[in-house]
The first five atom37 places (N, CA, C, CB, O) and aatype in JSON, in Angstrom:
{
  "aatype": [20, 20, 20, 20, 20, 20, 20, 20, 20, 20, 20, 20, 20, 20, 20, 20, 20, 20, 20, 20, 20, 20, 20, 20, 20, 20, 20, 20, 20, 20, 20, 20, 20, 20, 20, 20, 20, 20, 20, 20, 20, 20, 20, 20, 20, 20, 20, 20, 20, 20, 20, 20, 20, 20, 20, 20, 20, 20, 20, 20, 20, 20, 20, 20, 20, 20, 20, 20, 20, 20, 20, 20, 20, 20, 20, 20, 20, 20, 20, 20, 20, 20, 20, 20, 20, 20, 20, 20, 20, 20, 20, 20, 20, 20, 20, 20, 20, 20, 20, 20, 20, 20, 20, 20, 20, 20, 20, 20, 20, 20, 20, 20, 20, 20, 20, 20, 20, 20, 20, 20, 20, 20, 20, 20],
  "atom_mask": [
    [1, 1, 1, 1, 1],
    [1, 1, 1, 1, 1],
    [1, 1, 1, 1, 1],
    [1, 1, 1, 1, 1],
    [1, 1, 1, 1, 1],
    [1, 1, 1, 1, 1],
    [1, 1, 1, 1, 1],
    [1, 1, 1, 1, 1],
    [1, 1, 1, 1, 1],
    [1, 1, 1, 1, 1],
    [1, 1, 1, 1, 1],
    [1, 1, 1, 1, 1],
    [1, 1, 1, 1, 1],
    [1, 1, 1, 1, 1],
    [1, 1, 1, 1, 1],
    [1, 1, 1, 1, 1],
    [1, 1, 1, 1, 1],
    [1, 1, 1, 1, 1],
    [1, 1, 1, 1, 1],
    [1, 1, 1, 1, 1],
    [1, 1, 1, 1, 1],
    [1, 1, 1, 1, 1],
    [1, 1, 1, 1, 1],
    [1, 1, 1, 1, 1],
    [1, 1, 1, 1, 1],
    [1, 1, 1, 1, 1],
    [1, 1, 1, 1, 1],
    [1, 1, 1, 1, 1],
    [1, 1, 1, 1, 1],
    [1, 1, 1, 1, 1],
    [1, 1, 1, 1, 1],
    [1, 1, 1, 1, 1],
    [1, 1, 1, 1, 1],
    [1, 1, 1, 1, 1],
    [1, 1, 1, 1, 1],
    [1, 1, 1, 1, 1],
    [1, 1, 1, 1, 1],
    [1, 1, 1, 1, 1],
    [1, 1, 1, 1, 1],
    [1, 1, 1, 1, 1],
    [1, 1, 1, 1, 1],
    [1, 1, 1, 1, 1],
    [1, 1, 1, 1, 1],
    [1, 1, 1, 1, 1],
    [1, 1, 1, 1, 1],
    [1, 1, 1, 1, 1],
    [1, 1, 1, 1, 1],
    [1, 1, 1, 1, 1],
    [1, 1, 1, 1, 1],
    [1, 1, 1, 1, 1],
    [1, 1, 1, 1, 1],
    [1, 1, 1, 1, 1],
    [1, 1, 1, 1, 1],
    [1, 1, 1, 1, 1],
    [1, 1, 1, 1, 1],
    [1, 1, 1, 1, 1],
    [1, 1, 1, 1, 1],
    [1, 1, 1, 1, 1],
    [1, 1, 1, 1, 1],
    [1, 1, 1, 1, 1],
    [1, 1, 1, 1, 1],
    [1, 1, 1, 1, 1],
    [1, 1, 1, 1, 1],
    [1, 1, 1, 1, 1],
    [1, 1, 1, 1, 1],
    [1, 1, 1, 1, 1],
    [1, 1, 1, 1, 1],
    [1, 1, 1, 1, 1],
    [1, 1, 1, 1, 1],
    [1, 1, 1, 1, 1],
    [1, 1, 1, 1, 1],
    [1, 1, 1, 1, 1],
    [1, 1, 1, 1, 1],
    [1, 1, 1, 1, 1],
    [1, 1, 1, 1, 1],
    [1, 1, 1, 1, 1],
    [1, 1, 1, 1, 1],
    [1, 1, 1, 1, 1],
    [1, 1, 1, 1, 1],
    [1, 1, 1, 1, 1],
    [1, 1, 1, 1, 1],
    [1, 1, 1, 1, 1],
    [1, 1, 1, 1, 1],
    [1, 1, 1, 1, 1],
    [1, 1, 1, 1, 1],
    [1, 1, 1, 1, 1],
    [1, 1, 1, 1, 1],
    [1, 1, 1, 1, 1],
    [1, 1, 1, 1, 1],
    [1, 1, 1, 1, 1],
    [1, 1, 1, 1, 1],
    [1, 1, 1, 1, 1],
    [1, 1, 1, 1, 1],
    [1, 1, 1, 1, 1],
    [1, 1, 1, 1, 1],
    [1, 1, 1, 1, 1],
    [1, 1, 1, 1, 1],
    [1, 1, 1, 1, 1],
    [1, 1, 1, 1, 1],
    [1, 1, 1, 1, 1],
    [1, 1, 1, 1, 1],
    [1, 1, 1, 1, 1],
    [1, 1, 1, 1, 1],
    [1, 1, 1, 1, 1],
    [1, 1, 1, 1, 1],
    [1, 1, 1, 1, 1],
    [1, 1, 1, 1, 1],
    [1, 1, 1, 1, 1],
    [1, 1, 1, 1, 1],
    [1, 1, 1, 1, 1],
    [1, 1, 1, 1, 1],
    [1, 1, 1, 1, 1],
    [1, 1, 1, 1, 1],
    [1, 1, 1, 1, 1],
    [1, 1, 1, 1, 1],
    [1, 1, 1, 1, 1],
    [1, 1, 1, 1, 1],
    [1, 1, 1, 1, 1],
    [1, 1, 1, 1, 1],
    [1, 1, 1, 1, 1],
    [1, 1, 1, 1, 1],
    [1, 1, 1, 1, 1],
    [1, 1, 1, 1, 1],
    [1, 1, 1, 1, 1]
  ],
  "atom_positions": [
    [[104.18, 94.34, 153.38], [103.07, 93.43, 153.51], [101.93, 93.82, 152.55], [102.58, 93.41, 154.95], [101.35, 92.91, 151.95]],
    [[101.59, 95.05, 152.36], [100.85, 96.13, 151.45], [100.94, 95.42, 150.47], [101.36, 97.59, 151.21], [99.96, 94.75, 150.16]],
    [[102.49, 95.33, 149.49], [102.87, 94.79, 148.32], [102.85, 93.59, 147.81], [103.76, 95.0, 148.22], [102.94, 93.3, 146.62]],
    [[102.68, 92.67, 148.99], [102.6, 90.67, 148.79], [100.96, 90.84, 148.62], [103.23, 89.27, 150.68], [100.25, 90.29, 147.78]],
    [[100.49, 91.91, 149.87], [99.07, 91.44, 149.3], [98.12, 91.56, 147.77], [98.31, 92.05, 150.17], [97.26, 90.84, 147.26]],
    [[98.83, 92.95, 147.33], [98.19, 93.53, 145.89], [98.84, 92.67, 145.12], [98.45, 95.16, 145.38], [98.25, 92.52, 144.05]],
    [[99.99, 91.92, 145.22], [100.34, 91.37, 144.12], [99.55, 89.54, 144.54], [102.28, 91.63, 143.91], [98.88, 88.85, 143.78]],
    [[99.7, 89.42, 145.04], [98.3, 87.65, 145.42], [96.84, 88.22, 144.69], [97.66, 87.27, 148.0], [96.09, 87.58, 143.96]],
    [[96.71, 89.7, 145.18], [95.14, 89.67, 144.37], [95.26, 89.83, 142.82], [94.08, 91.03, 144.9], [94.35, 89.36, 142.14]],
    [[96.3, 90.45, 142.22], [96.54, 90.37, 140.9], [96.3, 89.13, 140.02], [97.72, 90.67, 140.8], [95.59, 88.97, 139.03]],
    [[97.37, 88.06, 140.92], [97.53, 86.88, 140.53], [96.73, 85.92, 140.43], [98.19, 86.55, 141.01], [96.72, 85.07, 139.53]],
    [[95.98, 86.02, 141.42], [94.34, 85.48, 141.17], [93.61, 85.88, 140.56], [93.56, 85.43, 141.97], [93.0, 84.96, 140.02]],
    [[93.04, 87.39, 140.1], [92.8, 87.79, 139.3], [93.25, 87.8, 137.82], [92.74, 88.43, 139.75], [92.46, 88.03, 136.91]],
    [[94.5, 87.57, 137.64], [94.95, 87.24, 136.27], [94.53, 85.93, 135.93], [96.4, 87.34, 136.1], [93.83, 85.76, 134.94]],
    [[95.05, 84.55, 137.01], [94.54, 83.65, 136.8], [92.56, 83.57, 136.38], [95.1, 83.07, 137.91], [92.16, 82.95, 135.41]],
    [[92.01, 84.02, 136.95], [90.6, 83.99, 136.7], [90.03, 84.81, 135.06], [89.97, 84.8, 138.11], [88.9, 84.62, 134.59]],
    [[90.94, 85.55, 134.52], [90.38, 86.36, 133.45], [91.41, 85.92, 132.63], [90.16, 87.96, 133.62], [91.22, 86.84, 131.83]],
    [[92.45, 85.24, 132.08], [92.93, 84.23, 131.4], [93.22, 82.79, 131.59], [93.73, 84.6, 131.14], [94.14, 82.14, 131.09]],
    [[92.27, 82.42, 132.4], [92.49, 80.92, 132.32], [90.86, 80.39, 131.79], [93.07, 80.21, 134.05], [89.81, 80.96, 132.08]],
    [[91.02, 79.07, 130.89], [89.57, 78.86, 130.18], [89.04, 77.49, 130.67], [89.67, 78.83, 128.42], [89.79, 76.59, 131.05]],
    [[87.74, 77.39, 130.65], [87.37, 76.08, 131.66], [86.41, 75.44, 130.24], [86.22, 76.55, 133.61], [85.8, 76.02, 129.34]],
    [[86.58, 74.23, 130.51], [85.93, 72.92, 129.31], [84.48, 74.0, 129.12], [85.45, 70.65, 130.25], [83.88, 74.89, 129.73]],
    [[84.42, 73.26, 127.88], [82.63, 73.51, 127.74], [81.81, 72.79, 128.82], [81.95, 72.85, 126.19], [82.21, 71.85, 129.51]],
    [[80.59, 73.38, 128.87], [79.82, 72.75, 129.73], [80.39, 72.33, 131.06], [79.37, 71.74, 129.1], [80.11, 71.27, 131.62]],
    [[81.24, 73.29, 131.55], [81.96, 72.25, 132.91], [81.1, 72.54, 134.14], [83.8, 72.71, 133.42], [81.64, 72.79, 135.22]],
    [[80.44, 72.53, 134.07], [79.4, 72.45, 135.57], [78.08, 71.79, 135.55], [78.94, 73.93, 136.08], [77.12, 71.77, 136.32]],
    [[78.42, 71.08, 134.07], [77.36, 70.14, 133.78], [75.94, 70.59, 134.14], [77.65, 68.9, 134.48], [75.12, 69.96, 134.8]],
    [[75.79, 71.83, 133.57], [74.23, 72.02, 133.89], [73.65, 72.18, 132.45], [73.85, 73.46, 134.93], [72.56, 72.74, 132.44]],
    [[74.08, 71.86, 131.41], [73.18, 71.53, 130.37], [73.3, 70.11, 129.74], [73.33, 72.51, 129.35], [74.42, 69.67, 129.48]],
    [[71.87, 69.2, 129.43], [72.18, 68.12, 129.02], [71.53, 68.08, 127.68], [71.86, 67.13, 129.92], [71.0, 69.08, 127.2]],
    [[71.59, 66.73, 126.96], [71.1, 66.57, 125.61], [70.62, 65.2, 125.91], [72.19, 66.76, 124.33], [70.78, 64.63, 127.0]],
    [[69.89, 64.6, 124.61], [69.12, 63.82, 124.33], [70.1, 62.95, 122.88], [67.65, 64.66, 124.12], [70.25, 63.25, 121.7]],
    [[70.49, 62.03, 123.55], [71.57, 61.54, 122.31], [71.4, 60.09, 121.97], [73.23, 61.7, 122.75], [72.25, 59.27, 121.62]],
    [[69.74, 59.93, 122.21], [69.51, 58.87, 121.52], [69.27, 57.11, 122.88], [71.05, 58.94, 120.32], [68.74, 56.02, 122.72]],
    [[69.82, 57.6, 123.75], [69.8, 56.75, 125.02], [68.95, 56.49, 126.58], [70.82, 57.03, 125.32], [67.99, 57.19, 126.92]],
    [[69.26, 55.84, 127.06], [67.9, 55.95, 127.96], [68.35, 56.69, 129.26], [67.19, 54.33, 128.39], [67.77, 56.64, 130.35]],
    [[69.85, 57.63, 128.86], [69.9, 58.41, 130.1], [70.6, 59.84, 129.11], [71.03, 57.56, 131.61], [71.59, 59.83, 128.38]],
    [[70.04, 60.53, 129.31], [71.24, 61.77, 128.61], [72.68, 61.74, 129.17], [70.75, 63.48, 128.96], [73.25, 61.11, 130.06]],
    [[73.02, 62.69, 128.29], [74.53, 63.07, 128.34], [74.73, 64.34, 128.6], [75.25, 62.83, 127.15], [73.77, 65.1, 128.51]],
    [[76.09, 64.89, 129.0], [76.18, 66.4, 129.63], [76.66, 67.13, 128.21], [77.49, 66.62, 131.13], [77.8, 66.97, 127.77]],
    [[75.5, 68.08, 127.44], [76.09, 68.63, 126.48], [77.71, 68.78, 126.23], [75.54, 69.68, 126.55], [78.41, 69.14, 127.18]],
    [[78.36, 68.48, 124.88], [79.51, 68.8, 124.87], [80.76, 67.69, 125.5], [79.36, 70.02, 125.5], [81.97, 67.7, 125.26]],
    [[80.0, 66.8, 126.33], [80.66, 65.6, 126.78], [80.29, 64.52, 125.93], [80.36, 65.26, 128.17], [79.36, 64.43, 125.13]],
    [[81.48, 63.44, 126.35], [80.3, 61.98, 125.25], [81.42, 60.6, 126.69], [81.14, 61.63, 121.94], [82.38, 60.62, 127.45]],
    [[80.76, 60.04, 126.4], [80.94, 58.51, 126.66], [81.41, 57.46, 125.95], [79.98, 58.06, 126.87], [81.69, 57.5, 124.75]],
    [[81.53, 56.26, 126.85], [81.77, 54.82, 126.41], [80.21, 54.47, 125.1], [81.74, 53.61, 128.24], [80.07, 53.9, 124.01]],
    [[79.35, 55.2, 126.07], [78.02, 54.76, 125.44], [77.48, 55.82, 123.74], [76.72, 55.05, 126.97], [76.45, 55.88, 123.08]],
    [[78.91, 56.52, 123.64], [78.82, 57.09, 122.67], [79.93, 57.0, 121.88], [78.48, 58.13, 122.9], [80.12, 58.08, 121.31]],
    [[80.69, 56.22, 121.62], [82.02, 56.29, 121.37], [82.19, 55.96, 119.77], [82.8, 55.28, 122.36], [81.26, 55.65, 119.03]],
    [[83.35, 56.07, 119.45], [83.54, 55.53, 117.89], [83.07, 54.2, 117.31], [84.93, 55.44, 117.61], [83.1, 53.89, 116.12]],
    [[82.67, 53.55, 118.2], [82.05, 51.81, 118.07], [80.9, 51.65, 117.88], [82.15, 50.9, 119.2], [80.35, 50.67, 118.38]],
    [[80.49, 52.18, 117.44], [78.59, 51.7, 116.95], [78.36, 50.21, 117.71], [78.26, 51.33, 114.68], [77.62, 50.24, 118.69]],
    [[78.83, 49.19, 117.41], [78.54, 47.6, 118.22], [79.12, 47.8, 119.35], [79.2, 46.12, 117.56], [78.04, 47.74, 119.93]],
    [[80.14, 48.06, 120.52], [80.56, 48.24, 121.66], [79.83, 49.27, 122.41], [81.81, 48.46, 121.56], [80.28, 49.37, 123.55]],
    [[78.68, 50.23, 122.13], [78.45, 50.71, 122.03], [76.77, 50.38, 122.92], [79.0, 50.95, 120.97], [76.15, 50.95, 123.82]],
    [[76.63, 49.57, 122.35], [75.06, 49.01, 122.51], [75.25, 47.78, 123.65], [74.32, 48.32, 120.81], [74.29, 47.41, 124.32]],
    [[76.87, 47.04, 123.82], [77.06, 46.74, 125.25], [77.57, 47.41, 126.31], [77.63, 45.9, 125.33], [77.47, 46.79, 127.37]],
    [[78.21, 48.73, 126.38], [78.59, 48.91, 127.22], [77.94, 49.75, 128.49], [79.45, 49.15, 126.77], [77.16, 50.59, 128.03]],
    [[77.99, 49.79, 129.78], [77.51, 49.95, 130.27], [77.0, 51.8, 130.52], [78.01, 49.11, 130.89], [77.67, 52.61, 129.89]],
    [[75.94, 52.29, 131.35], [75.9, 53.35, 132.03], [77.2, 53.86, 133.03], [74.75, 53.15, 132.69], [77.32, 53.23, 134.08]],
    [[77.9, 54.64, 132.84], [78.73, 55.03, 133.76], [78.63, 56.43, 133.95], [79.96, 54.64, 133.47], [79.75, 56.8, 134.28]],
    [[78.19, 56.96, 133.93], [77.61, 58.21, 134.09], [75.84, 58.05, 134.61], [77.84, 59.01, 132.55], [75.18, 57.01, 134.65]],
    [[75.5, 59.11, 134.89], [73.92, 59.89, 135.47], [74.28, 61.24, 135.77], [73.17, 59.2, 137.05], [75.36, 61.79, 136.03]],
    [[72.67, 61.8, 135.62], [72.99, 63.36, 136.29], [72.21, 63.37, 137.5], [72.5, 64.77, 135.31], [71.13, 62.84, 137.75]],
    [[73.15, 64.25, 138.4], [72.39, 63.94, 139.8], [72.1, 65.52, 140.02], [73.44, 63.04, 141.23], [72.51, 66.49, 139.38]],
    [[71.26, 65.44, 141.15], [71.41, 67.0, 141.65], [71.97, 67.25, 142.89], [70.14, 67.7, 141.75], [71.26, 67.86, 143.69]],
    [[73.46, 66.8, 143.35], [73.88, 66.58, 144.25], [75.08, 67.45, 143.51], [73.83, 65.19, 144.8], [76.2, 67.02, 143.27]],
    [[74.6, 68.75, 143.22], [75.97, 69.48, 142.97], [76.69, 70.47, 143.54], [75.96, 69.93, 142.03], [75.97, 71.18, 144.25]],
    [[77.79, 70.77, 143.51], [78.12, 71.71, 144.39], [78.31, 73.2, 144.06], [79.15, 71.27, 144.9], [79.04, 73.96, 144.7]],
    [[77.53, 73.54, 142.93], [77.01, 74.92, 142.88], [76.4, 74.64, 141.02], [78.54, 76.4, 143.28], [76.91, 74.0, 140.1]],
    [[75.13, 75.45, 141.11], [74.43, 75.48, 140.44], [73.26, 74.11, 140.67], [75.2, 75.68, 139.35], [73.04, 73.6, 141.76]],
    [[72.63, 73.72, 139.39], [71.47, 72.83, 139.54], [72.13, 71.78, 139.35], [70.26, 72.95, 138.68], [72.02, 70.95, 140.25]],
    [[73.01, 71.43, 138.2], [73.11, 69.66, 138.47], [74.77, 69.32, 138.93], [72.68, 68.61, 136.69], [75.35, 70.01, 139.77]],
    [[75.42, 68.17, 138.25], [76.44, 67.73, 138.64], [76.66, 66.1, 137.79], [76.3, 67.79, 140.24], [75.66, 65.4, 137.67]],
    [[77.65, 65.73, 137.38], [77.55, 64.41, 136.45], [77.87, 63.38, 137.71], [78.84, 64.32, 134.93], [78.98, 63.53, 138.23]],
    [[77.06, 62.42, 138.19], [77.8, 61.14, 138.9], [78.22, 59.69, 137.66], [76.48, 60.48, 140.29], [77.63, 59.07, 136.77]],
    [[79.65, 59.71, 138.34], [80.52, 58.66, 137.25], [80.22, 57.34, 138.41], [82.72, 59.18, 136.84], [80.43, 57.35, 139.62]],
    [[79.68, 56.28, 137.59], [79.63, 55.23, 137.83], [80.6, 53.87, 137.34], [78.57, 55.25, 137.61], [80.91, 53.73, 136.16]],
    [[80.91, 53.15, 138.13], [81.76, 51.89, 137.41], [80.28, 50.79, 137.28], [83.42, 51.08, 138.71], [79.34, 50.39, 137.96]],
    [[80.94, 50.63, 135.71], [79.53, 49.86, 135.48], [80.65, 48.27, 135.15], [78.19, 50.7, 133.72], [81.85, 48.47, 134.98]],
    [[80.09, 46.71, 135.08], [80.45, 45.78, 134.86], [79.49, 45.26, 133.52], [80.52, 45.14, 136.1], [78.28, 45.16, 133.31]],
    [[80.49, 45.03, 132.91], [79.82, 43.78, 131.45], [80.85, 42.73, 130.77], [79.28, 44.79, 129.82], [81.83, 42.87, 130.04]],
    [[80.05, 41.38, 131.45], [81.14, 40.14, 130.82], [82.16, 40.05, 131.84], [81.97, 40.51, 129.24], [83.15, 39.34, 131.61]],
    [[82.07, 40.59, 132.8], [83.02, 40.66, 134.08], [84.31, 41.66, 133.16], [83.66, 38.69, 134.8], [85.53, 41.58, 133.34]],
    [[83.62, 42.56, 132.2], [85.24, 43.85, 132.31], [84.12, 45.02, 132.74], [86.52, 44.42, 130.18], [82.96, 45.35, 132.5]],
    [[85.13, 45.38, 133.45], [84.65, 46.81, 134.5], [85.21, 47.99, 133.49], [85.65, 46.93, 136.45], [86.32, 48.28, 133.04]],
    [[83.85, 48.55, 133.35], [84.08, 50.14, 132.69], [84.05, 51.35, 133.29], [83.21, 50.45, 131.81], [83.08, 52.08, 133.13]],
    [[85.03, 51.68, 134.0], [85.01, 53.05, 134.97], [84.45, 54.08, 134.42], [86.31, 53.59, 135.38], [84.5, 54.29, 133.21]],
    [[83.75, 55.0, 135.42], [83.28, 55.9, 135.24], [84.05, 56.77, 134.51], [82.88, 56.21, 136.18], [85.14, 57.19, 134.91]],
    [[83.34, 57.18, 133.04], [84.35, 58.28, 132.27], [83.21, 59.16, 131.86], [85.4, 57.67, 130.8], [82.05, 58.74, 131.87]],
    [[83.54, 60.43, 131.48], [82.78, 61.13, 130.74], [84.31, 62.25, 130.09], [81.31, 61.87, 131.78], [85.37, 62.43, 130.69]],
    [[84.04, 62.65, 129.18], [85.24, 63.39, 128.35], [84.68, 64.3, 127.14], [86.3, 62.2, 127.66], [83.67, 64.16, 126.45]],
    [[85.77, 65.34, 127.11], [85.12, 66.31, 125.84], [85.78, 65.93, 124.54], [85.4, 68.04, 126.04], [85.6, 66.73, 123.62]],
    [[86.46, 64.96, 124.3], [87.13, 64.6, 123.49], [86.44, 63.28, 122.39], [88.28, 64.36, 124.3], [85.54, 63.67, 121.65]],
    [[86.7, 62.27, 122.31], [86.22, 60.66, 121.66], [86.31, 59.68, 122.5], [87.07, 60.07, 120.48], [87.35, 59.59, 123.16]],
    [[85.34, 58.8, 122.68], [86.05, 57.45, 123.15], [86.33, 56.3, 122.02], [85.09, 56.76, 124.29], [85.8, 56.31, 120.91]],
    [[87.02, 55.55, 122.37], [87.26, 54.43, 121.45], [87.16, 53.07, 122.81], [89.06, 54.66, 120.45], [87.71, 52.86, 123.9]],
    [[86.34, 52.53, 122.11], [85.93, 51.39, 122.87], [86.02, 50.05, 122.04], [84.51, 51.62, 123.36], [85.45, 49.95, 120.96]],
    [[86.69, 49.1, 122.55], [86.77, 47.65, 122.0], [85.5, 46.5, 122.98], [88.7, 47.07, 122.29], [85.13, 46.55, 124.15]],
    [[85.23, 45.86, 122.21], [84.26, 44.75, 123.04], [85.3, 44.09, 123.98], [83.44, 43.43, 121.94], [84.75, 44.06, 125.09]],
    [[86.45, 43.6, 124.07], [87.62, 43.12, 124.88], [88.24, 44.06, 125.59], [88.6, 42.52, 124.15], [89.43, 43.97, 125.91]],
    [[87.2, 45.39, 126.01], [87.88, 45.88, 127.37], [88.78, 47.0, 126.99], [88.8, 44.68, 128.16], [89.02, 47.87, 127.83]],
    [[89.29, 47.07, 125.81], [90.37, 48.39, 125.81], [89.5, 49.31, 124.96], [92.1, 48.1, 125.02], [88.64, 49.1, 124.11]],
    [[90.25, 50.82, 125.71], [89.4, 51.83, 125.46], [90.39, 52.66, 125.57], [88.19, 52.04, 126.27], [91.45, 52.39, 126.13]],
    [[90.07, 53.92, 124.95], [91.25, 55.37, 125.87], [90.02, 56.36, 125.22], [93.65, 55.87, 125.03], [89.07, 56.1, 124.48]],
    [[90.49, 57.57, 125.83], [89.96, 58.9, 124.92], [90.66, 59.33, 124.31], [89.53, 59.99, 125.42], [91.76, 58.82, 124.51]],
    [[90.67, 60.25, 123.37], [91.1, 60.91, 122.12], [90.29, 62.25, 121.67], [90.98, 59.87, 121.01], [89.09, 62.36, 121.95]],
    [[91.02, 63.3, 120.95], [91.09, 64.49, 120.42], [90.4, 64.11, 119.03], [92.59, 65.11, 120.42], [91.29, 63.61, 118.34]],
    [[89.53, 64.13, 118.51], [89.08, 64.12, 116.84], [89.24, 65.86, 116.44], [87.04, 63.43, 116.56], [88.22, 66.46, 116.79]],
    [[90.28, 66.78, 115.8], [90.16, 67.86, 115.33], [89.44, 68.17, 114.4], [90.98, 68.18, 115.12], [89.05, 69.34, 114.33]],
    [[89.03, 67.15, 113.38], [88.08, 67.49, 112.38], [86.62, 67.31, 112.94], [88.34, 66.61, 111.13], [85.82, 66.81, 112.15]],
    [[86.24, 67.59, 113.98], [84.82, 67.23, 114.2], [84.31, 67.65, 115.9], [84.69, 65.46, 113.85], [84.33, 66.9, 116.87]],
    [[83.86, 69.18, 115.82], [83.39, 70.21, 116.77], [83.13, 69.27, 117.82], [82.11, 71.16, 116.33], [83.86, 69.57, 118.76]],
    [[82.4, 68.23, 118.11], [81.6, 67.52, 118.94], [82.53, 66.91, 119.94], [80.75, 66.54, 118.21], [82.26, 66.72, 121.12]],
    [[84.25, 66.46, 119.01], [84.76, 65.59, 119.71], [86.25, 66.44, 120.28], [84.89, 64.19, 118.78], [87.39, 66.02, 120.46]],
    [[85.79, 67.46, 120.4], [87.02, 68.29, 120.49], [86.81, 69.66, 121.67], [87.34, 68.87, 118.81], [85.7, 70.17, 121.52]],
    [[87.74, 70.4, 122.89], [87.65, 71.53, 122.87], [88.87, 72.4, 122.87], [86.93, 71.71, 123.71], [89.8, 72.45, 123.68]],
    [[88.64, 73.11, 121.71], [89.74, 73.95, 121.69], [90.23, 74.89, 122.73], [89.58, 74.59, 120.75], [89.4, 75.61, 123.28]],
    [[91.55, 74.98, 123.07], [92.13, 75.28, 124.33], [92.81, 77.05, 123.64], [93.51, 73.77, 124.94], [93.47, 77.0, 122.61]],
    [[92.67, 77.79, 123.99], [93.19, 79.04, 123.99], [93.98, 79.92, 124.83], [92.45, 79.53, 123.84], [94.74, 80.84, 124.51]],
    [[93.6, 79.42, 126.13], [94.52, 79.84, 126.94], [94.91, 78.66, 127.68], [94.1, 80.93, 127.73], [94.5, 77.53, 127.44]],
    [[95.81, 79.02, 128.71], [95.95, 78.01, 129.95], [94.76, 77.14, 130.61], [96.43, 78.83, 131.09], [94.25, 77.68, 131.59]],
    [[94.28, 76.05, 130.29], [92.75, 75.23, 131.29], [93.04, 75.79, 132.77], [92.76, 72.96, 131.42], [94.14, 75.94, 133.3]],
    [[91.76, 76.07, 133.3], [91.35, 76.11, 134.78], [91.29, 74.94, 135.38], [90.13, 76.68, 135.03], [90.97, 74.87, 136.57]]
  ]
}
């Protein structure tokens, strides 16, 4: 019983000192990116996406609240509506690509720090 237990605390412990968590993942630092609500450093949005014109319609789906569950803040994802297409709450460390007709996904940009996080070990 001695031996199941030292080896569970290992394993958690290994997990915790090689496994790597997003930038900014506890959303307690924000930036100023030009909009009438910030963004969670290191994250981006619909409202930031590769579309300069889709861009300037699409809605808020994100806020920062202080309803977090450890530390000071926490991101709340909102479903926002425009033109009757519903834009679910996203926030991502990656790109968005946004069309005025509703289609969107995220994406990896490797050439460009902002839209990317490099993974080194196993994600938490």
């Amino acid at each position: 019983m001695k031996n199941l237990f030292l080896t569970i605390i290992a394993f958690v412990i290994g997990i915790a000192v090689f496994a790597q968590q997003p930038e900014n993942a506890g959303f307690e630092l924000w930036e100023d990116v030009g909009l009438a609500t910030d963004e969670p450093v290191d994250w981006s949005s619909i409202k930031t996406s590769d579309n300069s014109i889709a861009n300037s319609f699409a809605p808020y789906v994100w806020d920062q609240s202080t309803d977090a569950h450890s530390g000071t803040y926490s991101v709340q994802l909102i479903n926002g509506s425009v033109l009757g297409i519903v834009a679910a709450g996203t926030v991502t460390n990656g790109r968005i690509h946004a069309e005025l007709s509703g289609v969107g996904w995220a994406y990896t940009d490797p050439a460009d720090a902002r839209w990317n996080t490099p993974l080194t070990v196993k994600p938490d």
